[in-house]
C-alpha positions in Angstrom: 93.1 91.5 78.1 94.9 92.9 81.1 92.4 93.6 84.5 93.4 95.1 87.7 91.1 95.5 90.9 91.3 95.2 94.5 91.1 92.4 97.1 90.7 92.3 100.9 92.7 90.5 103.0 91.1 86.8 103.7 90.6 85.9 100.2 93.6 87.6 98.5 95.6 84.9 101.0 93.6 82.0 100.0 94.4 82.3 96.4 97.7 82.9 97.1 97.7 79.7 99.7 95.5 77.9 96.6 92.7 76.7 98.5 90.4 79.4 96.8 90.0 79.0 93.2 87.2 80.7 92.1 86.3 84.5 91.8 83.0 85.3 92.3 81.9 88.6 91.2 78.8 90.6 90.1 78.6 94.3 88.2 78.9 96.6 90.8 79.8 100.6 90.3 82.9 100.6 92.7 84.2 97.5 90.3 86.7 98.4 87.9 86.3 95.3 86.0 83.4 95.1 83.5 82.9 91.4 84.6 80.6 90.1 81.4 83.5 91.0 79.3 86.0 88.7 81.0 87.0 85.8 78.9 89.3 82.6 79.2 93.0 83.1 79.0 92.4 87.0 80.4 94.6 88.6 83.1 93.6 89.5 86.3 95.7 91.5 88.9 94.2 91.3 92.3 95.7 94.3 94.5 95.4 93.4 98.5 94.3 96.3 100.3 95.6 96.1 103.6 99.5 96.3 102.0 99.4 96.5 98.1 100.9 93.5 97.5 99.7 91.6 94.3 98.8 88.4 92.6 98.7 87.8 88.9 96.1 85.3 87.7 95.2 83.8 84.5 91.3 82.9 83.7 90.7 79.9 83.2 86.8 79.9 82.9 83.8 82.2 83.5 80.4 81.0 84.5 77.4 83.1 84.8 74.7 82.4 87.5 71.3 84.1 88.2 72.1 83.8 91.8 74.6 83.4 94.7 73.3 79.8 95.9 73.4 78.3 92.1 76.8 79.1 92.0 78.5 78.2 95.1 76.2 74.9 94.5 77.7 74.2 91.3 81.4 75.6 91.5 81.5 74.6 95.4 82.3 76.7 98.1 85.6 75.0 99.2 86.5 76.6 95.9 84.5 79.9 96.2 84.1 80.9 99.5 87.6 81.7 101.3 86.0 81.4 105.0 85.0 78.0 104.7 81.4 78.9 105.4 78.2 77.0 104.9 76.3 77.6 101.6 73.6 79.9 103.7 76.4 82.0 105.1 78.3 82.1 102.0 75.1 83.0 100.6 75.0 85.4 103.6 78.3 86.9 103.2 77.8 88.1 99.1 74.8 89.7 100.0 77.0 92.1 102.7 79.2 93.3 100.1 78.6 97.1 98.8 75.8 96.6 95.9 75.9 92.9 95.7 72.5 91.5 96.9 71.1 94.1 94.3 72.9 93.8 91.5 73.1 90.5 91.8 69.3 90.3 91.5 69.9 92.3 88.5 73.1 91.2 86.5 73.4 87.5 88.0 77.1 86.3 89.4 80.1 85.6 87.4 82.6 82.9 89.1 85.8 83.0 87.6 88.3 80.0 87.5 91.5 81.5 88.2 94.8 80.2 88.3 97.7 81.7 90.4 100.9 82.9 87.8 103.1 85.6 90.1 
């Protein structure tokens, strides 16, 4: 399966420098990509918003987490996190994003193993 959604700056550059490796997402409504249907060897197209530009990536595994801290504990968040934050402000940080501290709550965390292909 082919996905496509956007990035922001920071970590659409650390994927593409490799030092972030992992995807963490949740279900939230502005998401195009149904994350609990993601599977290994899936597509993702990650769209930078600040210019367009794009990065193909191939999953290598999804791992579902009731919560933000039990997954940047067990993936890491040199791989997670592209800020090089703390676990508390990683932590911190998901909760910011549009939906995620709620939905979170709700639907858990998905952190997706992705490697870089174009």
């Amino acid at each position: 399966m082919y996905w496509e959604t956007d990035l922001n700056n920071r970590p659409f550059n650390a994927i593409l420098a490799g030092t972030k490796l992992i995807e963490g997402r949740t279900l939230a409504s502005w998401d195009p990509i149904p994350y609990n249907k993601v599977k290994v060897n899936d597509f993702i197209t990650f769209k930078r918003i600040s210019d367009g530009a794009v990065l193909k990536t191939k999953v290598i595994y999804v791992h579902h987490y009731k919560n933000t801290k039990e997954m940047l504990i067990k993936e890491g968040t040199k791989n997670v996190l592209s800020s090089g934050d703390t676990l508390e402000q990683g932590i911190k940080n998901y909760n910011s994003f549009l939906e995620y501290k709620e939905k979170i709550q709700k639907y858990g965390i998905y952190a997706i193993r992705i490697q870089l292909i174009g």
